[in-house]
C-alpha positions in Angstrom: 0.0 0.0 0.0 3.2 2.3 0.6 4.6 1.6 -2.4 1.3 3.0 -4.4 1.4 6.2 -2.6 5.2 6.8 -2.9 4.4 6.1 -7.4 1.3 8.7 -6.5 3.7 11.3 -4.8 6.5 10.9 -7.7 3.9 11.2 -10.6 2.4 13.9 -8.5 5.9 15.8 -8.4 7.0 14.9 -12.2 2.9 16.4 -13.0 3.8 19.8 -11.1 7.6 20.0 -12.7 6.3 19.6 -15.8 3.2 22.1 -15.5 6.4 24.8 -14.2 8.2 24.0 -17.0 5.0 24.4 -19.7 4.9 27.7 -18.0 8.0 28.9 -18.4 8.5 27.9 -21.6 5.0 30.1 -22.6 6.6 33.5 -20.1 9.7 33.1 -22.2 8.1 32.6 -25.9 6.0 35.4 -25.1 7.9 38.1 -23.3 11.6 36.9 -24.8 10.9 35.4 -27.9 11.0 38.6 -30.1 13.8 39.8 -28.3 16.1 36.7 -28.4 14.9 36.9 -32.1 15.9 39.9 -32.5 19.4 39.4 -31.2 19.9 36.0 -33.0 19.4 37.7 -36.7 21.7 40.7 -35.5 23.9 38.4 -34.8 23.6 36.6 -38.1 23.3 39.5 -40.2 20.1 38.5 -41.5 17.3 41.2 -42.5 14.9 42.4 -40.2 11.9 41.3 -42.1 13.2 37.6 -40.7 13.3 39.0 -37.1 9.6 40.0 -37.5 8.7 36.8 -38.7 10.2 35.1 -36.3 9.4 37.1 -33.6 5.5 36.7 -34.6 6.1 32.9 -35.0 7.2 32.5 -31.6 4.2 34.8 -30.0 1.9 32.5 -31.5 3.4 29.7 -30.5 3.5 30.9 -26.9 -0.4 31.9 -27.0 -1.2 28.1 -28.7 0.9 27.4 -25.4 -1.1 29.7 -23.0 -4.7 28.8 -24.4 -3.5 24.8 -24.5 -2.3 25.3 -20.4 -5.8 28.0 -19.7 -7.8 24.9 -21.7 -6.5 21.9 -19.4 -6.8 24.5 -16.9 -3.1 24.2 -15.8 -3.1 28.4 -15.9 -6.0 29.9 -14.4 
């Protein structure tokens, strides 16, 4: 009987490190994602039309993230 609730208790953790880390991989696609895009084709020397795009890309890709964590209601 121990044994199920110490496989509860390490699901239960792995469940809440992996909820944190859905998080903060949606703050930083959000808030850093056109930045760190913007500093990566600087870098590169590519145009600034490709850090628009890419910045955009990775907005949407963090509000996919946000409305996938609101709609398992993981983020309230």
């Amino acid at each position: 009987m121990s044994e199920d609730k110490q496989k509860t208790r390490a699901t239960g953790n792995r469940s809440k490190y992996l909820k944190m880390l859905l998080i903060l991989i949606m703050a930083v696609l959000l808030f850093g994602g056109p930045y760190a895009m913007y500093v990566v084709t600087d870098i590169l020397h590519r145009s600034y039309r490709t850090a628009t795009i890419g910045s955009v890309v990775m907005v949407i890709a963090g509000l996919v993230l946000m409305w996938y964590l609101i709609k398992k209601k993981i983020l309230v």
